[in-house]
C-alpha positions as CSV (number, residue, x, y, z in Angstrom):
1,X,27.8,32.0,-67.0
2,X,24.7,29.4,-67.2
3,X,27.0,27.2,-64.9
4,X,27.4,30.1,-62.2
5,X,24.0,31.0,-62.1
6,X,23.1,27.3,-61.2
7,X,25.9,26.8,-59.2
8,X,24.8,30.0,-56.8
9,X,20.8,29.1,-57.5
10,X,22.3,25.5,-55.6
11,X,24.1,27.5,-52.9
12,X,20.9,29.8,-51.8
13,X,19.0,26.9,-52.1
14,X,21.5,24.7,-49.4
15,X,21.4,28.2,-47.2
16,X,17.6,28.7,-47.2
17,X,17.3,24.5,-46.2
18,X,20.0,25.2,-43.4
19,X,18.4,28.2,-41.6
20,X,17.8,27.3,-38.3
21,X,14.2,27.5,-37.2
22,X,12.8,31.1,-36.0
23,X,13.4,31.0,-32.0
24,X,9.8,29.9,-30.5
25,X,7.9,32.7,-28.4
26,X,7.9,31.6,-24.6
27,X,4.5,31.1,-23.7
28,X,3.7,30.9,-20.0
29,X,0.5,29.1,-18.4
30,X,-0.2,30.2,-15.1
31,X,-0.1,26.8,-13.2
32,X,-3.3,25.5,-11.3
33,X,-2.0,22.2,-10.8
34,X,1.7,20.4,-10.6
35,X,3.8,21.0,-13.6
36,X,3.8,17.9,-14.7
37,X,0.1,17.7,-15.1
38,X,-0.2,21.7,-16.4
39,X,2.3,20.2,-19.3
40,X,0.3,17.0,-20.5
41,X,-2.5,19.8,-20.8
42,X,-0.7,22.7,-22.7
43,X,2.5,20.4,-24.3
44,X,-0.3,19.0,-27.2
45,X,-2.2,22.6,-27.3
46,X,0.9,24.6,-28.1
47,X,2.0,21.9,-30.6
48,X,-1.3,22.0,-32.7
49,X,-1.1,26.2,-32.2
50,X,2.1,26.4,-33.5
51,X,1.5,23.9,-36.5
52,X,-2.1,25.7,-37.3
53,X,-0.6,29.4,-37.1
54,X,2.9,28.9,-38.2
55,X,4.0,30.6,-35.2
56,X,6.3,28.9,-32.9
57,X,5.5,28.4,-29.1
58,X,7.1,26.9,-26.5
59,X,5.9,25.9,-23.0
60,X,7.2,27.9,-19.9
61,X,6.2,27.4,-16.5
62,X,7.4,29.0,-13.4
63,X,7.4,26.2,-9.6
64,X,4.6,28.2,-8.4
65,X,2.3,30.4,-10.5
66,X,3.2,33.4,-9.1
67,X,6.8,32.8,-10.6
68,X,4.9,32.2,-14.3
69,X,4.0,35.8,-13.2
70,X,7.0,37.3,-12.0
71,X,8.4,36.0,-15.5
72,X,5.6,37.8,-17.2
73,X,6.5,41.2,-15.3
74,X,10.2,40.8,-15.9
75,X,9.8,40.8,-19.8
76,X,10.5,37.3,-20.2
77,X,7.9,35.6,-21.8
78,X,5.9,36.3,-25.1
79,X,2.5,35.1,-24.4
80,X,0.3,33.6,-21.5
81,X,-2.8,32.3,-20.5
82,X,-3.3,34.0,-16.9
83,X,-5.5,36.6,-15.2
84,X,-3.0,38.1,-13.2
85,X,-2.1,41.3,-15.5
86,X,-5.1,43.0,-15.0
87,X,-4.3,44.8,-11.2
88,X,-3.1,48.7,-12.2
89,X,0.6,48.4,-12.4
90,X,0.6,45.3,-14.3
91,X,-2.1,46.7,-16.8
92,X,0.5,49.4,-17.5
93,X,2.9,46.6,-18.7
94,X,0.5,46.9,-22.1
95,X,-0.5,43.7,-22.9
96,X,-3.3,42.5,-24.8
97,X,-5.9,39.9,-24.4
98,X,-6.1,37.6,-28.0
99,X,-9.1,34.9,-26.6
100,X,-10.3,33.1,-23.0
101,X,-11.2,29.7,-22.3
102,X,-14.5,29.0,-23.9
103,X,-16.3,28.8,-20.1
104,X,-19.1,30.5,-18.2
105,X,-17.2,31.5,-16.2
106,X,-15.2,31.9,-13.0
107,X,-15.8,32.6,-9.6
108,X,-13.9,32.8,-6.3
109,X,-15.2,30.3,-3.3
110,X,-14.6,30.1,0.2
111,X,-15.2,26.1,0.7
112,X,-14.6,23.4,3.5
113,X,-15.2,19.6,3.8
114,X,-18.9,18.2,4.1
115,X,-18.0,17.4,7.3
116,X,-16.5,20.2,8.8
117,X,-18.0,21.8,12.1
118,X,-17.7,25.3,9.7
119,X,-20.8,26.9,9.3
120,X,-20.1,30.2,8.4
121,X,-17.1,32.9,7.4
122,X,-17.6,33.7,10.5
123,X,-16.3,30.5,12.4
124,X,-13.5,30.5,10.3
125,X,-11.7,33.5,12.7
126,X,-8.2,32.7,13.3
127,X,-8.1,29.6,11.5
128,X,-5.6,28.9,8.9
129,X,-7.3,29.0,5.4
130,X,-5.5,27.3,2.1
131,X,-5.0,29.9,-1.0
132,X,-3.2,29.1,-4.2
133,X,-0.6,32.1,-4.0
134,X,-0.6,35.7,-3.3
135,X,-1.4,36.7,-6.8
136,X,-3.9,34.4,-7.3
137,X,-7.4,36.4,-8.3
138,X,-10.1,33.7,-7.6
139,X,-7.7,31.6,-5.8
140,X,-6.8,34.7,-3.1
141,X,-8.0,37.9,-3.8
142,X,-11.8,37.3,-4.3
143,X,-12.2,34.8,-1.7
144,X,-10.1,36.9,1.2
145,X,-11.9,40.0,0.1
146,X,-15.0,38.0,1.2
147,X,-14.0,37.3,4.6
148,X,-12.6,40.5,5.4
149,X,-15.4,41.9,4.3
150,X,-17.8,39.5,7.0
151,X,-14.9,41.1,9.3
152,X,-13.3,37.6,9.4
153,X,-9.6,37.3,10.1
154,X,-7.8,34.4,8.9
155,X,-4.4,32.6,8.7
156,X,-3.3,32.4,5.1
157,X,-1.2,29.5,3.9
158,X,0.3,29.5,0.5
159,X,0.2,26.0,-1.5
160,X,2.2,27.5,-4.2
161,X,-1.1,26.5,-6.8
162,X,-4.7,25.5,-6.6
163,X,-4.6,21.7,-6.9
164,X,-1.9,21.7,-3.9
165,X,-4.4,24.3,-1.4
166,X,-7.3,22.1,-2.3
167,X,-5.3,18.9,-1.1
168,X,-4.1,20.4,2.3
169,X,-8.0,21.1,2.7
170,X,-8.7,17.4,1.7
171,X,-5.6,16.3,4.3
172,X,-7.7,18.3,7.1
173,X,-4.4,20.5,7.7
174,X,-6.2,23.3,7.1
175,X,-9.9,25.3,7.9
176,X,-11.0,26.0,4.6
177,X,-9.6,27.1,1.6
178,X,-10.0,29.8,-0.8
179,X,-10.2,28.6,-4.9
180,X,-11.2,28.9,-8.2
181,X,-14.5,27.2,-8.4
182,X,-14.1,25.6,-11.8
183,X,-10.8,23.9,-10.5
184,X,-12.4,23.2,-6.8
185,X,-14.9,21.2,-8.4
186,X,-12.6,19.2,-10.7
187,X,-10.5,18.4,-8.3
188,X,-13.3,17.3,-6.2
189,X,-15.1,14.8,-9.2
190,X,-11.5,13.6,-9.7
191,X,-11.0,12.4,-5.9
192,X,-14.2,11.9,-5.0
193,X,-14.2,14.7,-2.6
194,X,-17.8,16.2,-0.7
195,X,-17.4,19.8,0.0
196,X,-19.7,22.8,1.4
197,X,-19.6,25.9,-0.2
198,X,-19.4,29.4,2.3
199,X,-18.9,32.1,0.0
200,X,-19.2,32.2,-3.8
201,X,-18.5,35.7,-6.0
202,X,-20.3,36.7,-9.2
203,X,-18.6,35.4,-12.4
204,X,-15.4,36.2,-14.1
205,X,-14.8,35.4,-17.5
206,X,-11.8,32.8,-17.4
207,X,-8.4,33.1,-17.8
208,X,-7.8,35.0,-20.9
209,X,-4.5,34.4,-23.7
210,X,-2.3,37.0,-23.6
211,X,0.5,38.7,-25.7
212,X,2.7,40.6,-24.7
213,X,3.1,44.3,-26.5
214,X,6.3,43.4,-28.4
215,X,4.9,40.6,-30.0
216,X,3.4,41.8,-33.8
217,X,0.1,42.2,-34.3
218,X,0.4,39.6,-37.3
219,X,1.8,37.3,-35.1
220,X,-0.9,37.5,-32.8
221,X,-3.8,37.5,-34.6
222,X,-2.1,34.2,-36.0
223,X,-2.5,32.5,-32.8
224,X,-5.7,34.3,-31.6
225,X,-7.4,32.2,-35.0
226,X,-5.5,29.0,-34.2
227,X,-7.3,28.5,-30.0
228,X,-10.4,30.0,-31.3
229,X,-10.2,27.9,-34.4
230,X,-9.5,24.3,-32.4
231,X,-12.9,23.1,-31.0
232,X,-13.8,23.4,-34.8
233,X,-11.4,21.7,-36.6
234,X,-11.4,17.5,-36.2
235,X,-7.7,17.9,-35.1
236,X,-8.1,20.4,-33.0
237,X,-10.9,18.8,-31.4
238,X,-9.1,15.8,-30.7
239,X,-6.0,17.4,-29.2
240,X,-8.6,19.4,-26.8
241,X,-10.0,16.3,-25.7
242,X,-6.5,14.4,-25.2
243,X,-5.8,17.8,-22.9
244,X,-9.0,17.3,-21.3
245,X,-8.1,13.1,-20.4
246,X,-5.5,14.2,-19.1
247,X,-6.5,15.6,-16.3
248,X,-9.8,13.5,-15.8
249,X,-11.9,16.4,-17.2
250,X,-15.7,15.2,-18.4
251,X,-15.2,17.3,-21.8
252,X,-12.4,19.4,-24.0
253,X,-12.3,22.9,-23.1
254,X,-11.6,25.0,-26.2
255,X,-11.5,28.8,-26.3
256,X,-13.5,31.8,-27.4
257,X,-12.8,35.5,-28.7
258,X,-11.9,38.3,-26.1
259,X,-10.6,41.5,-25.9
260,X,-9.4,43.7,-23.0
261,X,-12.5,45.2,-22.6
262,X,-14.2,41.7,-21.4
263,X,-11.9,41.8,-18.2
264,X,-13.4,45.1,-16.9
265,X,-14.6,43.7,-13.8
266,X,-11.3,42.1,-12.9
267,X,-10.0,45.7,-13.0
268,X,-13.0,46.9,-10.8
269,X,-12.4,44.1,-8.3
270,X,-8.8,45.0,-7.9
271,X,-9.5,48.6,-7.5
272,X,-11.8,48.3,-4.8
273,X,-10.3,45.1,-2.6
274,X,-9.7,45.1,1.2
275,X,-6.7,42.8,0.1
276,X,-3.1,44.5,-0.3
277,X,-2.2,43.9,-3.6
278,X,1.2,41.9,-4.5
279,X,1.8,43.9,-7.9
């Protein structure tokens, strides 16, 4: 009897070492630059996340961010890091904000070169104007809200993200262009690029981690602890800052506590906009 008892105590032990690992969560980043430089960034993130919570992540990213969205919408991904879920029909799809980048803040600008004959919204009628995509908030929403608000009509050309419109502004094939100004003015220290600033919104707190409402509420306050936990933990630190190098940023970026409620002004902003929404 001894003998079966350690024969089956083997066999459970053989089963538990041979379960596969639990399926990672898909967790999408809403892509401000090319993929390849939005996964150096997130690749090293999600690794130290995953090890700190014990809750698998992987990286998902759509070509252009408003795919990463249209994934999001479609049920197919567990978390993200984005601030496209807060128009009306996409805050029904319930889900909740676990922390933000650790910023002050976003806004939405209207910018051109240093040495563009542009003065004002105003002189930019007809032209054609750069924007990240159509769902982009501080990359198209804010920024065309502004000039149709000055009464300025414009052409609007999609770059598919923000790095892309900001380099069709820097290759002079368009006017201006419509962006995030945190991401405007990296991309400007990183190429050494002068630019003039014609409209500029209040602040938005910064794109905010997200889980979606069938992920557990265990599960979620495990990785909520693990971003807010990194720029205070030596590893963590250090992974932030190898993010950072990547793309030529002066400092790590970690991230802070939020709730939904910190995102009420998005929802004001969206309720209120001369801009169509793309929901």
């Amino acid at each position: 009897m001894k003998l079966i008892w350690l024969c089956l105590a083997w066999m459970l032990g053989m089963t538990v070492q041979a379960a596969p690992p639990a399926t990672p969560y898909a967790f999408g980043v809403l892509n401000h630059r090319s993929l390849q430089a939005t996964a150096a960034y997130w690749n090293p993130i999600l690794k130290y996340v995953t090890a700190r919570s014990g809750v698998p992540l992987e990286l998902h990213i759509g070509r252009t961010a408003n795919e990463t969205t249209d994934r999001v919408a479609a049920g197919r991904l567990d978390f993200a890091y984005t601030n496209h879920l807060f128009t009306p029909k996409r805050d029904q799809l319930g889900w909740r904000v676990l922390a933000r980048q650790n910023s002050s803040g976003i806004r939405g600008q209207v910018v051109v070169l240093s040495h563009s004959p542009v003065k004002t919204l105003q002189d930019l009628a007809g032209k054609p104007v750069a924007f990240a995509n159509p769902y982009g908030f501080t990359g198209y929403y804010v920024p065309m809200d502004a000039l149709l608000r000055a009464g300025v009509r414009v052409v609007p050309v999609f770059a598919g993200n923000q790095e892309a419109a900001m380099g069709q502004l820097m290759a002079e094939e368009v006017a201006a262009a419509g962006v995030n100004h945190q991401v405007m003015s990296d991309f400007a220290q990183r190429r050494g690029l002068s630019y003039r600033v014609l409209s500029e919104s209040e602040p938005y707190f910064d794109l905010a981690i997200m889980a979606s409402p069938r992920v557990s509420a265990v599960d979620g306050d495990k990785v909520r602890k693990a971003f807010i936990g990194m720029e205070h933990d030596p590893e963590g630190l250090r992974v932030l800052q190898v993010a950072a190098h990547s793309l030529g940023l002066p400092e790590a970026r970690g991230f802070a506590p939020a709730d939904n409620a910190d995102y009420k002004n998005y929802r004001a902003f969206l309720k209120r906009t001369l801009v169509p929404l793309n929901e």
